[in-house]
N, CA and C atoms as a LAMMPS dump frame, in Angstrom:
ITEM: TIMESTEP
0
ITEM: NUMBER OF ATOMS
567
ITEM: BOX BOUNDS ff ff ff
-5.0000000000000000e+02 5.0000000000000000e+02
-5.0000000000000000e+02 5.0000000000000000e+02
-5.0000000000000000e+02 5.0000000000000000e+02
ITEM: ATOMS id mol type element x y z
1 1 1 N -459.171 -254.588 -268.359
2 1 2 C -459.995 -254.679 -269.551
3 1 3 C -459.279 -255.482 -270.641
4 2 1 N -458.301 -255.185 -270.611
5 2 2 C -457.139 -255.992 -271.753
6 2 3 C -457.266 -257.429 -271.612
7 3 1 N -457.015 -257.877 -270.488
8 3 2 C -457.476 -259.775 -270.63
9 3 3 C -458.551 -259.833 -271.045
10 4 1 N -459.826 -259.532 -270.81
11 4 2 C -461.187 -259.579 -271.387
12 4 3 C -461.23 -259.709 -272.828
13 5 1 N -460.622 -258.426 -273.602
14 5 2 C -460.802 -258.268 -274.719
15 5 3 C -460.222 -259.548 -275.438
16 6 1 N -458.851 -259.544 -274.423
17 6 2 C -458.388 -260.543 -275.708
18 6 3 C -458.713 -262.023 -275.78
19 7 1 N -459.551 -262.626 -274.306
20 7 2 C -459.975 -263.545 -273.798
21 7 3 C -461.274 -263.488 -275.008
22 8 1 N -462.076 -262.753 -275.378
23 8 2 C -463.48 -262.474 -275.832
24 8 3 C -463.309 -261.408 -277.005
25 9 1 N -463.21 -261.772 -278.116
26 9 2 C -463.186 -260.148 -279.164
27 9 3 C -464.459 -259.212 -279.018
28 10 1 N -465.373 -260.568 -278.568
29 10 2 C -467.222 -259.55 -278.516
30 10 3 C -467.038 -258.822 -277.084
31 11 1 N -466.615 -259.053 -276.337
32 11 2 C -467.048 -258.412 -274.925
33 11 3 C -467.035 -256.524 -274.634
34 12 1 N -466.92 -256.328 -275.81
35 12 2 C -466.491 -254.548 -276.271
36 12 3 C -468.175 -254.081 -276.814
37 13 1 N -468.417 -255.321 -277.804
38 13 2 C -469.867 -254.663 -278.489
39 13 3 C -470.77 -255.206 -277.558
40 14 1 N -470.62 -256.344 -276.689
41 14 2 C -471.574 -256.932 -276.147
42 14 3 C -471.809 -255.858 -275.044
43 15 1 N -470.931 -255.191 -274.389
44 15 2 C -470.976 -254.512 -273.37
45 15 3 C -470.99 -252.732 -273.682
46 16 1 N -471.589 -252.76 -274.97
47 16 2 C -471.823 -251.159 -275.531
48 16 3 C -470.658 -249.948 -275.469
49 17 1 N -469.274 -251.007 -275.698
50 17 2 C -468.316 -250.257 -275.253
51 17 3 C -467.655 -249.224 -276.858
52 18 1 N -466.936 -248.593 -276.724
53 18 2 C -466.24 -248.102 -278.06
54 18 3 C -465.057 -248.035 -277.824
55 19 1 N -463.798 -247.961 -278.81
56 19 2 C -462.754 -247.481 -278.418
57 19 3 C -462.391 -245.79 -279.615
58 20 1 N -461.88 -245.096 -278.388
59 20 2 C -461.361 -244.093 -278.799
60 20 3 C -459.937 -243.645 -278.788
61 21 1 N -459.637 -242.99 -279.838
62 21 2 C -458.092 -242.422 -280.133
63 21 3 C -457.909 -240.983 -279.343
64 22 1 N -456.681 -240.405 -278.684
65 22 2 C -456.489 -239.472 -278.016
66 22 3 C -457.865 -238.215 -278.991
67 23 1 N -457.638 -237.586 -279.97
68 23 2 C -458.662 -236.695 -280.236
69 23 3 C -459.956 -237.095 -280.487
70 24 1 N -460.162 -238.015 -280.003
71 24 2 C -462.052 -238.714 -279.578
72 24 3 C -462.254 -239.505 -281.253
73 25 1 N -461.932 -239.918 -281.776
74 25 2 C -462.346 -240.44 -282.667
75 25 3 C -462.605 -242.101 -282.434
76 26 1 N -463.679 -242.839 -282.797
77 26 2 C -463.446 -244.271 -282.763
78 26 3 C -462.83 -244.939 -283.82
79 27 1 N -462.082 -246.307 -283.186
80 27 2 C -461.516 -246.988 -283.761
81 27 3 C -461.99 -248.092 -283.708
82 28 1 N -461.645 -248.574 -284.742
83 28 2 C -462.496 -249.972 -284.912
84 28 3 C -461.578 -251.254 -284.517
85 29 1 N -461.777 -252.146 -282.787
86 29 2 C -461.74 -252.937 -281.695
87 29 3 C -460.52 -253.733 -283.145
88 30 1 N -460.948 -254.337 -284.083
89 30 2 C -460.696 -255.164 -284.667
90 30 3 C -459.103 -255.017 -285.473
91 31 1 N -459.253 -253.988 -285.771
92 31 2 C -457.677 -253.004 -286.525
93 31 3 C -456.711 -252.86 -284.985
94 32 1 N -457.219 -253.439 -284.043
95 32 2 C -456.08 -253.367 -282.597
96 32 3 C -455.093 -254.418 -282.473
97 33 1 N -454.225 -254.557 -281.866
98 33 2 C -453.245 -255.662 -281.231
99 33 3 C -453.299 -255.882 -280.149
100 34 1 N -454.812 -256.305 -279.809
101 34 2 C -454.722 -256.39 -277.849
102 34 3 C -453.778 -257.062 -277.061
103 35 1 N -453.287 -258.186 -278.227
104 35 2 C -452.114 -258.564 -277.485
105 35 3 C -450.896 -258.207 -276.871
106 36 1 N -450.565 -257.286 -278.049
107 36 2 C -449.165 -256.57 -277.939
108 36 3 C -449.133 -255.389 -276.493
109 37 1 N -450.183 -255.046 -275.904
110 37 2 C -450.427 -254.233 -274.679
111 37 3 C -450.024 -255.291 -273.667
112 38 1 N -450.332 -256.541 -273.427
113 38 2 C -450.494 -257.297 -272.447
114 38 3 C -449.318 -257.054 -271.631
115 39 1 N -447.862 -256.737 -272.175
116 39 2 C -446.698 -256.755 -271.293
117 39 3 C -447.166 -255.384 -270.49
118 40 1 N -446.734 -254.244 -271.389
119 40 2 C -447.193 -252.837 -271.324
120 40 3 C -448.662 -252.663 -271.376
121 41 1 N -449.649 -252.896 -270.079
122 41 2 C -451.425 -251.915 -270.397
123 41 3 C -450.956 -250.555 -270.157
124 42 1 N -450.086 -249.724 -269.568
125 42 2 C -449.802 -248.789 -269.326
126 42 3 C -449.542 -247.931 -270.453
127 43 1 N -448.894 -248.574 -271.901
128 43 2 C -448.767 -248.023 -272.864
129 43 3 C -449.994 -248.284 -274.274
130 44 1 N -451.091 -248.508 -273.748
131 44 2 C -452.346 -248.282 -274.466
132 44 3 C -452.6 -247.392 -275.029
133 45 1 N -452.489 -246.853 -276.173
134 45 2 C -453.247 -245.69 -276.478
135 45 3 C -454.497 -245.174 -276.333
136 46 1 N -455.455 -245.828 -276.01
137 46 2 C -456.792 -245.635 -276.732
138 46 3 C -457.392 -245.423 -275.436
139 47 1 N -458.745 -244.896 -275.378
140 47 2 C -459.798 -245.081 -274.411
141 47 3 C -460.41 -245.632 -274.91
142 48 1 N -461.313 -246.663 -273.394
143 48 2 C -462.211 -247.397 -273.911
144 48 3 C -463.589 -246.735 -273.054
145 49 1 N -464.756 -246.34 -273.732
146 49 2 C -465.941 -245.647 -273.03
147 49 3 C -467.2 -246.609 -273.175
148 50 1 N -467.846 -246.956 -272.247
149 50 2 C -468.995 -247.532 -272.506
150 50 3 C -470.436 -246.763 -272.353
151 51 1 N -471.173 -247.162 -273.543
152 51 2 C -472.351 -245.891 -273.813
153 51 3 C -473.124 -246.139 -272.411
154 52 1 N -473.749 -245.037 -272.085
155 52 2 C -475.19 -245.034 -270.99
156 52 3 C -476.216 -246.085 -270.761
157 53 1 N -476.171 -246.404 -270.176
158 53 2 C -477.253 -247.482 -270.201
159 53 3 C -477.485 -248.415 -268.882
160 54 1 N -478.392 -249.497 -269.044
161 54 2 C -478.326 -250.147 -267.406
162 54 3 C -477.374 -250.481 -267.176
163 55 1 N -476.051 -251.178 -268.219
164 55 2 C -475.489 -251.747 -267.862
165 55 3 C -474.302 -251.389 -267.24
166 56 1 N -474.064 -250.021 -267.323
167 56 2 C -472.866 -249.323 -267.695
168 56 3 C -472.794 -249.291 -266.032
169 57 1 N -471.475 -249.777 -265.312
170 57 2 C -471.325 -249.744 -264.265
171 57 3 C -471.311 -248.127 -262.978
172 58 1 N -471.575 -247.155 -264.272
173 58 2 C -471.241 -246.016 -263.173
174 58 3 C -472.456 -245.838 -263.037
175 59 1 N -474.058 -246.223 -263.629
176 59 2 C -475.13 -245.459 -263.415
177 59 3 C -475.338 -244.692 -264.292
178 60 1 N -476.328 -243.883 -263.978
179 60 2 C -477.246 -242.743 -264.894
180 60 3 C -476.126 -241.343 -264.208
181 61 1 N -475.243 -241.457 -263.256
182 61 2 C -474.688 -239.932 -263.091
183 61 3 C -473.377 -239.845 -262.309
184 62 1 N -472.775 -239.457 -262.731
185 62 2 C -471.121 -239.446 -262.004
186 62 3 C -471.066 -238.361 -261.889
187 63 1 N -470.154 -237.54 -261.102
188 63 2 C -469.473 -236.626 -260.588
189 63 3 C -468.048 -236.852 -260.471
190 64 1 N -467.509 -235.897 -261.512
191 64 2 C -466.386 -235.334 -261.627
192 64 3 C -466.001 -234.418 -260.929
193 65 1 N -464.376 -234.281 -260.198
194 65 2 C -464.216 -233.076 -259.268
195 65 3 C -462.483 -233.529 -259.926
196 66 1 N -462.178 -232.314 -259.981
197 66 2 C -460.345 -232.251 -260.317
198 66 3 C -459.302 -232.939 -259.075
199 67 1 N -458.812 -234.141 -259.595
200 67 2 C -458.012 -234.442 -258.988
201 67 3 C -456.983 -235.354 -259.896
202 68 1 N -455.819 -235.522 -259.198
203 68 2 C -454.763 -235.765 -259.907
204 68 3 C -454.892 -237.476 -260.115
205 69 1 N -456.031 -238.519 -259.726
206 69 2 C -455.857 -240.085 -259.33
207 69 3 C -457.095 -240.318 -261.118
208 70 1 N -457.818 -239.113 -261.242
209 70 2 C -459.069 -239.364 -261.896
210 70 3 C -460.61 -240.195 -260.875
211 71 1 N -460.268 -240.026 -259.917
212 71 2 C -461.265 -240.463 -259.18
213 71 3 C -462.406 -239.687 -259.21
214 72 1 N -463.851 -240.695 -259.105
215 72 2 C -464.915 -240.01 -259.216
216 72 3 C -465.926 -240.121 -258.506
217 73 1 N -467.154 -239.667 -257.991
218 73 2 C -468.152 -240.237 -257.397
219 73 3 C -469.491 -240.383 -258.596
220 74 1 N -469.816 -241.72 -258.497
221 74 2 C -470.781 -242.362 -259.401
222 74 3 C -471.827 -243.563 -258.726
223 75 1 N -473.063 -243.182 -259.632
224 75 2 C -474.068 -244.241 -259.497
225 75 3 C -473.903 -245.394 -259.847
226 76 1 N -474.595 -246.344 -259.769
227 76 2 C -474.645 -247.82 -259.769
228 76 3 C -475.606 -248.499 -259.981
229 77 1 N -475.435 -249.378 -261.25
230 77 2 C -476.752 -250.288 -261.284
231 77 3 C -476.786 -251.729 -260.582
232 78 1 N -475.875 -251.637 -259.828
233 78 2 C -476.152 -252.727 -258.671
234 78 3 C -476.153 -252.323 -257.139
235 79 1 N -477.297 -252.15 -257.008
236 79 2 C -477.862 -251.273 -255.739
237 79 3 C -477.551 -252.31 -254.773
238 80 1 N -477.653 -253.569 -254.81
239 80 2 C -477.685 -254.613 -253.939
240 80 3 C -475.867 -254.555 -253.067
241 81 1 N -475.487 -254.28 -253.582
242 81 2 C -473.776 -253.405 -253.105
243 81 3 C -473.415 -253.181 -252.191
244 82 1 N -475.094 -252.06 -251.762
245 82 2 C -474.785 -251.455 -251.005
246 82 3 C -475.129 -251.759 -249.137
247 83 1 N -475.871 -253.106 -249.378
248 83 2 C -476.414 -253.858 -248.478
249 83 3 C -474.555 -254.845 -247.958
250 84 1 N -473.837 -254.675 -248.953
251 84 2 C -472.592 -255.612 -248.364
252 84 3 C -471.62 -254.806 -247.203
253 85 1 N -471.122 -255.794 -246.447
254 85 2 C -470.394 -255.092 -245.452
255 85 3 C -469.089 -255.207 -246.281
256 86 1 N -468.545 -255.766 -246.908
257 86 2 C -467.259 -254.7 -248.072
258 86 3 C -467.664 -254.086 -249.117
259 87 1 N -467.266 -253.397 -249.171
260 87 2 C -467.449 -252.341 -250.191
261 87 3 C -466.827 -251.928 -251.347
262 88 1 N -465.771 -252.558 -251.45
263 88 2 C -464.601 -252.115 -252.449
264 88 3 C -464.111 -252.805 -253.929
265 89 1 N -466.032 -252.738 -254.525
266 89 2 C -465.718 -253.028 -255.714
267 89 3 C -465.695 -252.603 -256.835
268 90 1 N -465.234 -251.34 -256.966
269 90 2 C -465.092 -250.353 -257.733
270 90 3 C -463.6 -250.096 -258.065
271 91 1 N -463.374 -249.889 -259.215
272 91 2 C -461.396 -249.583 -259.592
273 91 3 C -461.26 -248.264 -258.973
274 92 1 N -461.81 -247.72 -257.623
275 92 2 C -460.952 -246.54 -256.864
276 92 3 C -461.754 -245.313 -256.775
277 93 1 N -463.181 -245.842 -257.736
278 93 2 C -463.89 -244.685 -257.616
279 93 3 C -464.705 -244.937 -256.635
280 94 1 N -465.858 -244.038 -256.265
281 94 2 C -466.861 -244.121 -255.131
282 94 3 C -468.371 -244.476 -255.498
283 95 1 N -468.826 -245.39 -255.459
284 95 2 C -470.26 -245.079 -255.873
285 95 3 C -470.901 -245.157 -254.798
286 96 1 N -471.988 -243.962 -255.126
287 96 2 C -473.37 -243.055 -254.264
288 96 3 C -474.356 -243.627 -254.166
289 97 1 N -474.934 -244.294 -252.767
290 97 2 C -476.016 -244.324 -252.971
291 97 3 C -477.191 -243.857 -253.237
292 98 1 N -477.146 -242.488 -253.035
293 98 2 C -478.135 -241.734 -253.434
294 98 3 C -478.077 -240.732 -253.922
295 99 1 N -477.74 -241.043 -255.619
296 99 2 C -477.148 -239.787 -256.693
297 99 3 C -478.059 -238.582 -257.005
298 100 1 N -479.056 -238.69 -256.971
299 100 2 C -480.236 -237.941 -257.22
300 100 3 C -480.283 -236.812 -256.209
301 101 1 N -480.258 -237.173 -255.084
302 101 2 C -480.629 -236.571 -253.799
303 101 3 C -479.11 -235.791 -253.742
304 102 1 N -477.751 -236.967 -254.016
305 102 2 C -476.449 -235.403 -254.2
306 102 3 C -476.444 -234.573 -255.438
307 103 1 N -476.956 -234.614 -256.293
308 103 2 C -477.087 -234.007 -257.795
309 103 3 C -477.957 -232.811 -257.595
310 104 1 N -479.33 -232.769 -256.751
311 104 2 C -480.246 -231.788 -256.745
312 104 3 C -479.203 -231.003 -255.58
313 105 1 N -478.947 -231.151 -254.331
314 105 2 C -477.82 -230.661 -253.437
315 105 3 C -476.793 -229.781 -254.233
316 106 1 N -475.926 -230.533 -255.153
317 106 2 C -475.032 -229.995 -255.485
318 106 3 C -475.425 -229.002 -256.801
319 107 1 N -476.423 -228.923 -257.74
320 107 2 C -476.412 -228.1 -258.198
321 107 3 C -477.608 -226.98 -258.009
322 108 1 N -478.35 -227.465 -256.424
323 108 2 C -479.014 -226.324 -255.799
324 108 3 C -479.762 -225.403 -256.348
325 109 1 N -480.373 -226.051 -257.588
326 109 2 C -481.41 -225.272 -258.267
327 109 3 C -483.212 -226.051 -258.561
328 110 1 N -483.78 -225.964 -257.81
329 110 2 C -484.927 -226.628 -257.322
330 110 3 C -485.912 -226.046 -258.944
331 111 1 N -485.663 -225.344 -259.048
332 111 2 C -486.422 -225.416 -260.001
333 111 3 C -486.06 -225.366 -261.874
334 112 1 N -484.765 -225.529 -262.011
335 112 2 C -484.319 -225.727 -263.251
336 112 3 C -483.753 -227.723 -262.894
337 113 1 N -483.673 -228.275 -261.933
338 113 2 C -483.085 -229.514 -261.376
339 113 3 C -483.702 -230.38 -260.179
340 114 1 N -485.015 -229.868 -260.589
341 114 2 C -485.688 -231.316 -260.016
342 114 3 C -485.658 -232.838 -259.716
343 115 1 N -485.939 -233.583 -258.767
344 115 2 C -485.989 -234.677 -259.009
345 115 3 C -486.464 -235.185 -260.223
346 116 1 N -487.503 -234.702 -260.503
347 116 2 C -488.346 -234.901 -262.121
348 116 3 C -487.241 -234.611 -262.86
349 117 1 N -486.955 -233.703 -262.787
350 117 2 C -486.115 -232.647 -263.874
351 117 3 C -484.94 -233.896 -264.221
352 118 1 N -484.339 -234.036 -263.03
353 118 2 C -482.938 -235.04 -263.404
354 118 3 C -483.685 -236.141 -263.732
355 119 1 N -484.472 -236.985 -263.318
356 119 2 C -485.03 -238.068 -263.987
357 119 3 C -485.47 -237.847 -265.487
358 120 1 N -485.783 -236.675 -265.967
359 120 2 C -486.148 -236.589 -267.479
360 120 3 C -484.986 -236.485 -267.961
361 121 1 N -484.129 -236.009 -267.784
362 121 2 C -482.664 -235.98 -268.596
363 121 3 C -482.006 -236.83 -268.613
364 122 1 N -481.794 -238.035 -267.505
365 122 2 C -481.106 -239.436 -267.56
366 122 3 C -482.129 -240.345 -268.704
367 123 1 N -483.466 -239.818 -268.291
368 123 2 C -484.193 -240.95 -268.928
369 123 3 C -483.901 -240.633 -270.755
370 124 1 N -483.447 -239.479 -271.01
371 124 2 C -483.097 -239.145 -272.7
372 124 3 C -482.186 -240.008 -273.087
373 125 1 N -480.894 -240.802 -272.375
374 125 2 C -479.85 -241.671 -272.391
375 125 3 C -478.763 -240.458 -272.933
376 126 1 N -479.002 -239.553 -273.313
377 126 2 C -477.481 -238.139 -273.817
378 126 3 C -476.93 -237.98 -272.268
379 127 1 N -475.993 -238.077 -273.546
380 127 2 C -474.698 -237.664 -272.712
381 127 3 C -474.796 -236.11 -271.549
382 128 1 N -474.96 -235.618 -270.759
383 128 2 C -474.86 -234.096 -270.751
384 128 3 C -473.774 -234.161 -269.051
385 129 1 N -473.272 -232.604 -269.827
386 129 2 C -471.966 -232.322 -268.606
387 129 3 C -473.041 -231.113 -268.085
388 130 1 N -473.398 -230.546 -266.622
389 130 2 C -474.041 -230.48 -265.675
390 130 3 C -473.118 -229.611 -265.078
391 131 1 N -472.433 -228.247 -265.422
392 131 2 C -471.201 -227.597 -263.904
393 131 3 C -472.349 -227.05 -262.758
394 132 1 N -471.614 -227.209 -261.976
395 132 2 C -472.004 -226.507 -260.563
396 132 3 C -471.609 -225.483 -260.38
397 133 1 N -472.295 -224.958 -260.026
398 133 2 C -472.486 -223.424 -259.843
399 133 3 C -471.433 -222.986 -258.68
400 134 1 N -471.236 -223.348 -257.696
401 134 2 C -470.304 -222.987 -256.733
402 134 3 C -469.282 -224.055 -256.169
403 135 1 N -468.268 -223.502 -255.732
404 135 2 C -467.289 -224.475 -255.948
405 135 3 C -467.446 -225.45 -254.01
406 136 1 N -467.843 -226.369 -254.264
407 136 2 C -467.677 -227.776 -253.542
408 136 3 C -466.542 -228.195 -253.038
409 137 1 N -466.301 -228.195 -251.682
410 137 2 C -464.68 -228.85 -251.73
411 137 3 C -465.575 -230.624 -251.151
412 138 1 N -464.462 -231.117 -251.455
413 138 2 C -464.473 -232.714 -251.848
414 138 3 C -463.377 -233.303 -250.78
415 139 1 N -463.914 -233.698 -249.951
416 139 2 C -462.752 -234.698 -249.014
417 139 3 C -463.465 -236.396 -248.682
418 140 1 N -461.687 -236.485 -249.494
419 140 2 C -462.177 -238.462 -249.202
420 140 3 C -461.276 -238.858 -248.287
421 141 1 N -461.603 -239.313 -247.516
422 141 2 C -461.046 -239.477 -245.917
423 141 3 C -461.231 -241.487 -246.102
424 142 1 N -459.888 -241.817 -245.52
425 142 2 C -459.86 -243.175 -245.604
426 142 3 C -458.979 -243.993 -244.35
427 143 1 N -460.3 -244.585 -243.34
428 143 2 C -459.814 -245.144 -242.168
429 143 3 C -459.838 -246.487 -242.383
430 144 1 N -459.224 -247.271 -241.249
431 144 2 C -458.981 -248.698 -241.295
432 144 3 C -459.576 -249.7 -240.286
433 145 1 N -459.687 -248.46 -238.89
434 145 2 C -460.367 -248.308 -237.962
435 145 3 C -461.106 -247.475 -237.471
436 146 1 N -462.245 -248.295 -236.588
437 146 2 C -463.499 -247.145 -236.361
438 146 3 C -463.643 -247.592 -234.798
439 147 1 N -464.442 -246.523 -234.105
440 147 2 C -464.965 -246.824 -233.129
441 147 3 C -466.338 -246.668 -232.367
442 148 1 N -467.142 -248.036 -232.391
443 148 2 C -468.177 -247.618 -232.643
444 148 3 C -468.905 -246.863 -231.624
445 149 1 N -470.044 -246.754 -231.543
446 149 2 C -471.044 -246.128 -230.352
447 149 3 C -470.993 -246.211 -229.057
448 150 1 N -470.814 -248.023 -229.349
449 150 2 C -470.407 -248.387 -227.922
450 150 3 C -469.258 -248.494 -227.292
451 151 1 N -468.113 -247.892 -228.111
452 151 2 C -466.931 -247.645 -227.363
453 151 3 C -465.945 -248.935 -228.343
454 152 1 N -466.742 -249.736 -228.567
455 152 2 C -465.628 -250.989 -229.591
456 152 3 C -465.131 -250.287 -230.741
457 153 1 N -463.681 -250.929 -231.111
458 153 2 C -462.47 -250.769 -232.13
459 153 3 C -462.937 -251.785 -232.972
460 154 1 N -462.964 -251.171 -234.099
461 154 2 C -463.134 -251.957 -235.339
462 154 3 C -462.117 -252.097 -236.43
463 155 1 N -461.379 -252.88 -236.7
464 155 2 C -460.617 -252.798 -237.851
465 155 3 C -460.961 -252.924 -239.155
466 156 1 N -460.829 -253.193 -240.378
467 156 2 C -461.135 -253.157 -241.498
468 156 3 C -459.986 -253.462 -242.402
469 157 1 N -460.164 -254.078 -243.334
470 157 2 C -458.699 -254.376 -243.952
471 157 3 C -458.069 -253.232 -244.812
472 158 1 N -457.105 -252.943 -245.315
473 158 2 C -456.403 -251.653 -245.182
474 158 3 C -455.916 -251.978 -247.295
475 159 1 N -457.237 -252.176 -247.66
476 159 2 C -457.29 -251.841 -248.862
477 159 3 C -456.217 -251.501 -249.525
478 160 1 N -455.556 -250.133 -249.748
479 160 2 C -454.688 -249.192 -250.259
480 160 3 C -453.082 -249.658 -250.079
481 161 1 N -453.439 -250.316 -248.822
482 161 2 C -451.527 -250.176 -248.082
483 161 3 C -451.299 -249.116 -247.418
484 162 1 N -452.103 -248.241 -247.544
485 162 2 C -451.678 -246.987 -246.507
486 162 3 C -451.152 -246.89 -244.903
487 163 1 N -451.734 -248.182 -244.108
488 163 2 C -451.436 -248.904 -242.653
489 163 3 C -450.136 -248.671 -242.428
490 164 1 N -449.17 -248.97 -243.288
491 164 2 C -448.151 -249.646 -243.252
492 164 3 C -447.17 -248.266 -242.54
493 165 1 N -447.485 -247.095 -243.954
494 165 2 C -446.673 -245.898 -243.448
495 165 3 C -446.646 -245.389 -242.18
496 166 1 N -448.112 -245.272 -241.712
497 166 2 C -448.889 -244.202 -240.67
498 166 3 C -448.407 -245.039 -239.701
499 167 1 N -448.507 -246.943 -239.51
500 167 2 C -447.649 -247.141 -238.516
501 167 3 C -446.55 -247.432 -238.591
502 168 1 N -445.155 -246.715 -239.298
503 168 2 C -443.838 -246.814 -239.023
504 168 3 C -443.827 -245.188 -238.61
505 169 1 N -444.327 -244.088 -238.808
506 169 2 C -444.368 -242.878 -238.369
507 169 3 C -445.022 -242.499 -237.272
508 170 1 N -445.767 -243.394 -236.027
509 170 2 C -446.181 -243.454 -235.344
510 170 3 C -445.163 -244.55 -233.887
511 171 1 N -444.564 -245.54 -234.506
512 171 2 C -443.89 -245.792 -234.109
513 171 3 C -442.045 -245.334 -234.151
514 172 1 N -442.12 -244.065 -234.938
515 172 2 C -440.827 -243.344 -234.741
516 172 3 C -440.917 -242.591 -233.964
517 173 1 N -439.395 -242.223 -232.997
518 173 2 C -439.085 -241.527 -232.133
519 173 3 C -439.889 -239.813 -232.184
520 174 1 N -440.453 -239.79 -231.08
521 174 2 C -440.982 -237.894 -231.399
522 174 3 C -440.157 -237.292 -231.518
523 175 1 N -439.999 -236.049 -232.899
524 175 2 C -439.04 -235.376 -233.077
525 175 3 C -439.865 -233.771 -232.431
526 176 1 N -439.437 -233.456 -231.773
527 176 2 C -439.712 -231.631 -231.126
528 176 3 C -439.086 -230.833 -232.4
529 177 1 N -439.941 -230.038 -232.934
530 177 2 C -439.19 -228.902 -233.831
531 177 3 C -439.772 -227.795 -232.921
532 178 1 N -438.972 -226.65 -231.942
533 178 2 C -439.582 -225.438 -231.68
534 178 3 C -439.617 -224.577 -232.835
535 179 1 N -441.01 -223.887 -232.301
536 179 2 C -441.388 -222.463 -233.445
537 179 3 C -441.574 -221.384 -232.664
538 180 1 N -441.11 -220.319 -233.231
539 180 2 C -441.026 -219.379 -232.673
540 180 3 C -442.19 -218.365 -232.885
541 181 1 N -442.815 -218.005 -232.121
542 181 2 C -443.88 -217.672 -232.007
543 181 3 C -443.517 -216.077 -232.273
544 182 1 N -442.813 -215.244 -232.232
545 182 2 C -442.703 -213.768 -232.371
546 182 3 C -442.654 -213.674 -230.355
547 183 1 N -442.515 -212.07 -230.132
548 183 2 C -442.645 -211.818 -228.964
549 183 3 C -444.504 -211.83 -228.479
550 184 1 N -445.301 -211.727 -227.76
551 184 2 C -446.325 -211.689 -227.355
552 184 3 C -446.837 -210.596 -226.884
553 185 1 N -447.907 -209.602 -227.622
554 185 2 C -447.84 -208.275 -227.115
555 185 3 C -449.095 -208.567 -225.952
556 186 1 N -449.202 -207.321 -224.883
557 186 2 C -450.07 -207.704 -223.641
558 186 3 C -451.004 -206.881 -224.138
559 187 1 N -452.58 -207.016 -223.959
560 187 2 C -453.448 -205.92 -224.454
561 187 3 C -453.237 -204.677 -223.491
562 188 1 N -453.671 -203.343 -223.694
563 188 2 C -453.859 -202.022 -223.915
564 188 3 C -454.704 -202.506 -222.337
565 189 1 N -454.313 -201.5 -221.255
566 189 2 C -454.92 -201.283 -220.31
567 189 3 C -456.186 -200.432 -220.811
């Protein structure tokens, strides 16, 4: 975001963005030193949030789940995305193709969370936080290879770097650790 800004001073209002100070307050883009971040973006203070709207790259609904990366699963106003055979144009989060259909799922109340229902509340443009009622476990599982139906290996390019580990630990020597199982009792005649 930092080259942008400082490439463009408008690209903040043009893109309905704000900046905020650690206790949520906005600051005004202009009283900044975007420059002085450029060595250090890591030492930014501020958040930058962009209001609701078409443009706003997550969609009308994200899903938040606790994890230590901030990763999220979110909608998208470029549906056409999802027709590409790569996929990975998002900074790490996931976007859903079909947020509506996991939103009524996940908060499993058909009649306070309708399809209608969630369509009238996105369509207000407010902000609203949504908890779920029961706790969801969340697994993001990330392969490099697949195999398809018909028996073919597919590779995929290895995004993350993760390849690299799984094959030097695959190509190390098998180490045997025995465990000791306790003695084994025989059942009761």
């Amino acid at each position: 975001m930092l080259p942008k800004v400082i490439a463009d001073p408008a690209y903040l209002e043009r893109h309905h963005m704000r900046v905020l100070d650690a206790a949520g307050r906005r600051i005004d883009p202009a009283a900044i030193d975007w420059a002085s971040y450029r060595a250090n973006p890591r030492a930014f203070p501020y958040q930058i949030v962009q209001a609701p709207g078409g443009d706003n790259p997550l969609g009308a609904i994200k899903f938040m789940f606790p994890n230590e990366h901030s990763v999220y699963l979110h909608d998208t106003p470029t549906r056409a995305l999802f027709e590409r055979t790569a996929r990975a144009f998002s900074s790490g989060c996931i976007r859903v193709e079909r947020p509506l259909d996991l939103a009524r799922l996940l908060l499993d109340d058909p009649a306070r969370w309708s399809e209608d229902r969630l369509r009238e509340a996105i369509a207000t443009g407010r902000t609203q936080t949504v908890p779920v009622r029961h706790t969801v476990p969340v697994l993001l599982l990330y392969f490099t290879a697949q195999v398809a139906a018909d028996g073919t290996l597919h590779f995929r390019p290895d995004l993350y770097g993760r390849d690299k580990a799984i094959v030097a630990a695959l190509a190390a020597p098998f180490r045997f650790a025995p465990v000791d199982v306790g003695r084994r009792s025989r059942p009761a005649d």
